[in-house]
N, C-alpha and C positions, 0 to 999 in steps of 0.2 A: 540590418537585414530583418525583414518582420514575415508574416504569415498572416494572414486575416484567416478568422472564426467567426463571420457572425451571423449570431443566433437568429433560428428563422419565428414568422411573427407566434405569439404562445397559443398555438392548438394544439399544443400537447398538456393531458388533464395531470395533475398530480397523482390521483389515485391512477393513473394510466403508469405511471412511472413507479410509484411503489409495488403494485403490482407484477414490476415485470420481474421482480428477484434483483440481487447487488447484481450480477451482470447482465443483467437482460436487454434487448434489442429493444430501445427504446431510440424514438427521433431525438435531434440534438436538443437537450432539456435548458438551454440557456437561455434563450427567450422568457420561460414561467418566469426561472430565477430571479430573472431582474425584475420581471413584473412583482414578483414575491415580496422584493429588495423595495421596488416603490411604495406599492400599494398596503402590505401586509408584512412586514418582515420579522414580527412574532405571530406566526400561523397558529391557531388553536387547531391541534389534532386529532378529537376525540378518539379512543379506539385502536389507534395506530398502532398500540404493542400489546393490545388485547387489554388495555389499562380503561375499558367503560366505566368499571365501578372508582375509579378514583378522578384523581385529580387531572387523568389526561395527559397528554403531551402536547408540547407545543413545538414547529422547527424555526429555526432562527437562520437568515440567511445573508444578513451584513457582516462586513469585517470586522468592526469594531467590539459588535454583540459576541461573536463567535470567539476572537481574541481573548477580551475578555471575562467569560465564561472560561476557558479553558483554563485560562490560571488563574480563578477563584476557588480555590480548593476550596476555602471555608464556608462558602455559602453553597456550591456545585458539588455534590459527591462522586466519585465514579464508581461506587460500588453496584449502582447498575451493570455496571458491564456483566460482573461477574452473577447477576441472578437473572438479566436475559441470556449470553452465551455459554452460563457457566454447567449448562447439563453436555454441550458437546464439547468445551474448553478445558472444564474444570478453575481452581480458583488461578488465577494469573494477577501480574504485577499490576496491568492497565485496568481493574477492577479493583484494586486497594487505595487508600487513600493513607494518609499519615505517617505514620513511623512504619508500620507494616510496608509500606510502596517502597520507602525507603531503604528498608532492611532487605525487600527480597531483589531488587533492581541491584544494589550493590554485588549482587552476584551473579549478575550477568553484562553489568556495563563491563565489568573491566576485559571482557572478552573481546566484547564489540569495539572497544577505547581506539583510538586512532595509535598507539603504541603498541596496539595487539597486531596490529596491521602491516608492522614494518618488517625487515629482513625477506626472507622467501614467501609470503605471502603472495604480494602481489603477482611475482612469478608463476605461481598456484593457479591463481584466475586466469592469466595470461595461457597458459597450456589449457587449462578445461576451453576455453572461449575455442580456441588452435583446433581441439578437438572437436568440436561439435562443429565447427565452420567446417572440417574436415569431411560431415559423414553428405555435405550435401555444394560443396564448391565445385566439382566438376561437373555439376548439372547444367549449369547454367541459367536455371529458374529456381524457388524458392518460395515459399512462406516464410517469411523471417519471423512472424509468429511460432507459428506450431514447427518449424524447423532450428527454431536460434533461441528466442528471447523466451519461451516457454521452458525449454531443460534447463538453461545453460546459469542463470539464479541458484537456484536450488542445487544442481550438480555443485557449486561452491560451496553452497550451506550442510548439503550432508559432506563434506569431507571438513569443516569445522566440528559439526557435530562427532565425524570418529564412524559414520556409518559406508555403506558400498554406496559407491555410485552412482553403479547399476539401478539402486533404488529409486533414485532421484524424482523419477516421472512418477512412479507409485505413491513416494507423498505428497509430489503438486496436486495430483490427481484428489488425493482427501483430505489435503488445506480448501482446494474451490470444493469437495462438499461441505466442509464445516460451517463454510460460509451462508449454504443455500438451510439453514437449519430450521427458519424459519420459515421456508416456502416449502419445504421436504422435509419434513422431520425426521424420518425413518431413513433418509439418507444421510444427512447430518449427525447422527446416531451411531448409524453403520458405521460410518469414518473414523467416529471419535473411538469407539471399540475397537477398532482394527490398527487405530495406530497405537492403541494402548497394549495389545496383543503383542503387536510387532515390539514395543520397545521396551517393557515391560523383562522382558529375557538379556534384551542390551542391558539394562542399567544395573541389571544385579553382576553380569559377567564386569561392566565397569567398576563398581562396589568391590568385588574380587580382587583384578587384575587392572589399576588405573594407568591411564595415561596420558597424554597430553591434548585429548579432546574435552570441547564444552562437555559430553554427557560425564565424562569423569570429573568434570571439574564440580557440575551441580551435583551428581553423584555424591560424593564427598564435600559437599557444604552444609555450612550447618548454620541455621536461627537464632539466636537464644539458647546456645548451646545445643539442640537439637541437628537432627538430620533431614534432610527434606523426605518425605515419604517418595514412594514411587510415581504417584497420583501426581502432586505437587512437580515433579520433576518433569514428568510428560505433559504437565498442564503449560512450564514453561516452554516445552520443545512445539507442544501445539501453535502457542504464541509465534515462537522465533519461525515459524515455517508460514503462518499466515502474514507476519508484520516484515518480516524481512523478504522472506522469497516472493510473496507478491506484493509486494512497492516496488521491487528492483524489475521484473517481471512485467508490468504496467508502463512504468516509467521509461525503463527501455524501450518498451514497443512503443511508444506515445509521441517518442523523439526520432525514429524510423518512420513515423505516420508522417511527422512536418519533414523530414528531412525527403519524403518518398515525394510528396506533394510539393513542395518548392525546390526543383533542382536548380536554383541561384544558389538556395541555401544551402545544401549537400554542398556544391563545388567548392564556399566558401568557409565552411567547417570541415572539408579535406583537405584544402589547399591551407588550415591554421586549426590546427588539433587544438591549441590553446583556445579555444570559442568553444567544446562541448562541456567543460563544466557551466560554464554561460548560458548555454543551451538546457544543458538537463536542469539549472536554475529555472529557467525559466519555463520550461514544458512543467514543473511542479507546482507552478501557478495557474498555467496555462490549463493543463488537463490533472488536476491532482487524482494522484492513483487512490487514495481512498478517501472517497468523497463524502460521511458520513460519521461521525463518533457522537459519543452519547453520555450526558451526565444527567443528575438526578438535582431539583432544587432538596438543598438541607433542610429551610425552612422559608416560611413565607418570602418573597423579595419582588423586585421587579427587573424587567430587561425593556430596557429604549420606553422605557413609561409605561410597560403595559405587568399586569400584577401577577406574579407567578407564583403560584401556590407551593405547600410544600409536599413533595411528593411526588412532583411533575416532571415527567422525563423530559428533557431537552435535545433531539436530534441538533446539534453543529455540523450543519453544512458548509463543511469546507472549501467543498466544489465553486456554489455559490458565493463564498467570501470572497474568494483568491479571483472572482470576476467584478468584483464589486467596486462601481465606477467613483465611488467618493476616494476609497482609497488609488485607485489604479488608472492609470492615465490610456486609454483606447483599451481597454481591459481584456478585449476579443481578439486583440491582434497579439501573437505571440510575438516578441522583439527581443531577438538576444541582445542588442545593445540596450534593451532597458536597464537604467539608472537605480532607479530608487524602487526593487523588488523583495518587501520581506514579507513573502509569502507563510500560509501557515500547513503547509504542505504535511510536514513532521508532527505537525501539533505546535503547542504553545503552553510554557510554563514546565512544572515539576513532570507531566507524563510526556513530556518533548521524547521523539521517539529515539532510542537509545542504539538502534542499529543505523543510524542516518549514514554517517561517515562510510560504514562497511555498503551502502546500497549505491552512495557516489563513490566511492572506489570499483566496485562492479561495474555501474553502467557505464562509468571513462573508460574502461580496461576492455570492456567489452564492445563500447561500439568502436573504441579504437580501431580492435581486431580487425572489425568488421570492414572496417574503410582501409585497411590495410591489404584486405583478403581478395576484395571485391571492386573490378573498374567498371567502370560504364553501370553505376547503378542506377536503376530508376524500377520505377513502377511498370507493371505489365501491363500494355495499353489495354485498355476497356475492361480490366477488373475493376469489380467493385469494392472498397473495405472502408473500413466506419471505425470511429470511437463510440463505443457501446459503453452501458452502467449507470448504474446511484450509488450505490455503498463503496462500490469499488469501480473501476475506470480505466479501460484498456483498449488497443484495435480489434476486432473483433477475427482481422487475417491482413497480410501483410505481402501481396503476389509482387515479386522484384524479380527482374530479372538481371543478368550483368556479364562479366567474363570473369574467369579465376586469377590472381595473379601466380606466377609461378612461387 
């Protein structure tokens, strides 16, 4: 069963796209990409990160450049990440390189680990998902956006992390500002302050009185013998609420976009639940939720022949890889019986994204619910809704209507 995407002819400008902000209302950008992909696929960016006086930026948007870049740590650094986002971030894992990445990932993978997941966990998700379908199933319309796939992420991640619920929306709401940092500085500021306010009082009451939450666990870990300061801890919680609650958050809505648009396809991923991990595979090539990461050349080198200096940021466009027709056979068509799909969704090499497993455990759990909750789904005739974005990549709204099941 497949879905056609395809891109319309490229008059849409790049600066038209980088301009519009990670989520902005931009036409479907898939057309430039391939043009990007043909004609130019090491872009020279001058400017792009406010980098005139140097070496520049270049974006790269084949699979194989993009690949591997990712896991040439020796010649690619990532410690860009941490000196463009690290005034609203702070220092984080995916801005380290070396022993450092290693030392500070070590205390957080084993949370995320697929053994952290087991016993009452899954049950956990299973009830948040029960609830939130709860506050709007008798309706019988919906935004499965702003009503489902928007809270219901994050409502699992702060009860990992040990916080209220209740909160849940209040830090989606200043994960998407962190993001816009560079298009709103003063808003991406605000956020980062306010989430440091809010948790900053959590993590010394966890310091006190620990328990079996991530902030007590980070809490009480320790470096080099060391304890992570408070900065350092909120800089991970920063991280886990941008990388985890929106991938999960995107990607579910991404796979509600094709399943709302192909009701062959809906019938036939209800009628065989075994097809949506196939599905959300494949929608993470299809529309990857963050379409954009960023590494620094070490020192002089080249990509696909062309000479990259040292110093030169490199946008990895993942977006554009995971459509890239050398690797990918009809590349626009989404196909859950596709074969041969090793998408770079997660990333690629040592910063492979270390909450993956926890964001496919969510979105199975969760669009389960969903098909479990909800008969006669379909879309509301003559609404409009779109996949919107460049850094990141989601529906921009989601109008379904259906009946409730009892």
């Amino acid at each position: 069963m497949s879905f056609s995407s395809e891109p319309p002819p490229e008059d849409v400008t790049l600066e038209e796209i980088l301009g519009a902000g990670p989520m902005g209302r931009i036409p479907n950008p898939y057309g430039l990409y391939r043009k990007l992909r043909n004609d130019d696929p090491v872009l020279r960016m001058p400017g792009a990160l406010g980098d005139d006086a140097g070496p520049g930026s270049v974006m790269i948007t084949r699979y194989d450049d993009v690949r591997d870049t990712l896991r040439d740590d020796d010649r690619f650094s990532s410690a860009i990440v941490n000196r463009t986002m690290g005034a609203v971030m702070g220092p984080t894992i995916v801005g380290m390189d070396g022993r450092d990445h290693l030392k500070h990932r070590a205390l957080v993978t084993p949370s995320l680990a697929p053994r952290a997941l087991r016993g009452d966990f899954p049950d956990l998700v299973e009830r948040i998902a029960h609830q939130i379908v709860d506050r709007f199933a008798s309706k019988g319309e919906a935004d499965l956006r702003a009503d489902y796939t928007f809270s219901y992420p994050l409502t699992v991640f702060v009860q990992i992390l040990g916080l209220p619920e209740e909160d849940a929306d209040t830090f989606h709401e200043w994960g998407i500002d962190l993001t816009l940092v560079a298009h709103d500085p003063p808003k991406g500021l605000a956020a980062a302050q306010k989430m440091l306010d809010y948790l900053e009082p959590v993590i010394q009451s966890k310091r006190d009185v620990p328990s079996d939450d991530l902030i007590s666990k980070l809490a009480s870990a320790e470096v080099d013998g060391e304890r992570l300061s408070d900065l350092e801890v909120v800089s991970f919680l920063r991280l886990l609420v941008l990388a985890g609650a929106e991938t999960t958050y995107h990607l579910m809505g991404s796979c509600l976009y094709a399943l709302l648009r192909d009701p062959a396809l809906l019938e036939r991923v209800r009628a065989d639940r075994g097809l949506i991990p196939k599905l959300m595979q494949e929608v993470l090539r299809w529309e990857s939720p963050i379409g954009t990461v960023i590494r620094e050349a070490s020192r002089d080198t080249e990509i696909a022949g062309v000479d990259v200096a040292k110093g030169t940021n490199i946008l990895c466009h993942i977006g554009s890889a995971n459509r890239d027709e050398r690797r990918f056979e009809d590349p626009n068509r989404l196909d859950i019986d596709r074969e041969d799909n090793e998408h770079i969704a997660f990333g690629f090499g040592k910063h492979y994204c270390a909450g993956s497993r926890l964001a496919l455990l969510e979105g199975e759990v969760g669009l389960n619910v969903l098909l479990d909750r909800l008969n006669d789904l379909e879309a509301v005739p003559g609404e409009a809704f779109d996949i919107i974005g460049f850094s990141f990549r989601g529906p921009d709204r989601l109008p379904a209507r259906f009946c409730a099941r009892a």
